[in-house]
N, C-alpha and C positions, 0 to 999 in steps of 0.2 A: 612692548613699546611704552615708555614713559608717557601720563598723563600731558595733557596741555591746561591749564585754567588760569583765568583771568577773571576769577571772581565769582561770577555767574552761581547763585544760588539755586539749589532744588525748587521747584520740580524738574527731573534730568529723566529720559526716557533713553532705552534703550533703540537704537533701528538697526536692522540688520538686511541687508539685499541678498538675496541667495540667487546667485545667477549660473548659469551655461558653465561659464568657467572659472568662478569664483566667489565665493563667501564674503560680501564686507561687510564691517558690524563696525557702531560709530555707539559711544554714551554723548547724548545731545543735549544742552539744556534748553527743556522748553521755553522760554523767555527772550532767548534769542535765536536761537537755531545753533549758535555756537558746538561745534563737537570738541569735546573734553578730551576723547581716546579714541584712537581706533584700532580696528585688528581684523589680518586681513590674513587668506588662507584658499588653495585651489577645491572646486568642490568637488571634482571625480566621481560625478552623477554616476558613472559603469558601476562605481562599488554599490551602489544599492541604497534604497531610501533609509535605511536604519542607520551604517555609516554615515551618510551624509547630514540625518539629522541629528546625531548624536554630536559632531564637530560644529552644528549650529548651536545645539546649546551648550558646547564647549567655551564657545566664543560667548555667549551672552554670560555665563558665570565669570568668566576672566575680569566683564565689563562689568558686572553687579564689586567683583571686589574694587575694580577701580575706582567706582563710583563711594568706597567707602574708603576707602585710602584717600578719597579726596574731602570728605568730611560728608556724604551727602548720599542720599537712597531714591534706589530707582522705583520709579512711578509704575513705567508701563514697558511692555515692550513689541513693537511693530515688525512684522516679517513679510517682507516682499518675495513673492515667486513668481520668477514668469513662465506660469500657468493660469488657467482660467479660475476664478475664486469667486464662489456664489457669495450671496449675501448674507450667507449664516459664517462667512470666513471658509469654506470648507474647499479645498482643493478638488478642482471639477476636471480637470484632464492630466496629462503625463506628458507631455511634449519635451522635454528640457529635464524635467524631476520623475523620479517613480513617487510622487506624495500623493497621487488620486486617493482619496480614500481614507487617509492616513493621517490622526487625529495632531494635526498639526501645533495648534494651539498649545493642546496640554500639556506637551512636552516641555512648554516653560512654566509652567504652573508653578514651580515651586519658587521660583523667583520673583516673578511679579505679573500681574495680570496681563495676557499676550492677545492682541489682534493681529491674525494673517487678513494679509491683500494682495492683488495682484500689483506685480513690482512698477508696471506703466501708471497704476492711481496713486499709488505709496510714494511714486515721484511726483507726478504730478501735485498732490496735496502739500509735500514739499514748497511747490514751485510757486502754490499760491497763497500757502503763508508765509514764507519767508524769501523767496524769488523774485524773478522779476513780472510774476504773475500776481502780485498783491494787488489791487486798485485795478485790475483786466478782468473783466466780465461780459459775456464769459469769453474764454480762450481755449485757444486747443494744443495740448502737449504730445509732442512725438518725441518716441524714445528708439534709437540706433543704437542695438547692440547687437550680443549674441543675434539676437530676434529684431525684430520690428515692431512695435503696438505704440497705439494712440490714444487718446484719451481727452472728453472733451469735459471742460470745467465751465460750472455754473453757481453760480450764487458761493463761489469759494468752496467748492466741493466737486471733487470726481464724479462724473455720472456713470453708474454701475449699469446700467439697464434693465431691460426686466429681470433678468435672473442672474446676473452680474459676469456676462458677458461680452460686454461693452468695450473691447476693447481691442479685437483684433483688425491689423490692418495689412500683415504680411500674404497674405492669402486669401483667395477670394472666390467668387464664380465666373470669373473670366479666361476667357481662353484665346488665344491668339493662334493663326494657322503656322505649323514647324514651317521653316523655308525650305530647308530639304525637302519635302516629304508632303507636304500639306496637310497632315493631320493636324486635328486642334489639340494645343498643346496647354492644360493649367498655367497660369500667370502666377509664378512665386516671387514677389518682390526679395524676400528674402535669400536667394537666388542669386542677385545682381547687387546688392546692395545691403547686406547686415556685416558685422563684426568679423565674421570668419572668411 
């Protein structure tokens, strides 16, 4: 996909969303939020976490050449999973991705310095630097997709919680009695209401 630019000089960061059912990866200039390039691709989580993240940093090199085809080098680069991500970055569950465990990060090392977060703060942060969350203090962002999660912003920043779990809201400990049957049955908002 040919570049777009309108000038916008480095610093340009990398962001990439690794979702349920698709990969999208954007070179962004910090300065504006402006995205340069994008590229975009299915993720087919069944094949395995090594596939999948092998095709994420397929997609962040394509965007490192971009970004020098367009006279300019990438700073950083951001990776959104919707899974749970403690505050060391590190992938805390497998819901969506097999990355529990699996040193996510490094895997862009060689390109430019990478922070993983979960894809509800990685938006959210989005939304209130360059959104219509700038000058909203604080606010609360929900994300409809594959999944459900939410995320409340304070002082211009995601709040992670204590161990940076702060963020689930598809699922819960409520229970509702079956109508057939009267057993108590889990409340899955995701159920009635996500992407799929």
């Amino acid at each position: 996909m040919r570049a777009a630019w309108n000038g916008d000089r480095p610093p340009w960061a990398i962001g990439i969303d690794v979702g349920g059912t698709k990969i999208a990866a954007g070179l962004v200039a910090l300065s504006s939020g402006q995205v340069l390039a994008r590229r975009r691709l299915p993720t087919g989580a069944g094949r395995g976490a090594a596939a999948v993240l092998a095709d994420t940093v397929a997609l962040a090199e394509e965007l490192v050449g971009a970004a020098r085809a367009l006279g300019g080098e990438v700073a950083g680069i951001g990776v959104g999973v919707p899974e749970l991500v403690d505050r060391a970055g590190a992938v805390r569950s497998a819901h969506a991705l097999p990355w529990e465990g699996v040193p996510v990060g490094a895997a862009f090392a060689h390109l430019a310095p990478a922070v993983v977060e979960a894809d509800v703060r990685a938006a959210a942060l989005a939304e209130a630097r360059y959104g219509t969350g700038r000058g909203v203090d604080p606010f609360a962002y929900l994300s409809v997709g594959t999944g459900i999660s939410a995320c409340l912003v304070r002082g211009g920043r995601p709040d992670v919680g204590a161990r940076g779990a702060a963020l689930v809201l598809a699922t819960g400990p409520l229970t509702f009695p079956c109508p057939a049957c009267g057993a108590a049955e889990p409340f899955r908002l995701e159920s009635f209401a996500a992407g799929p």
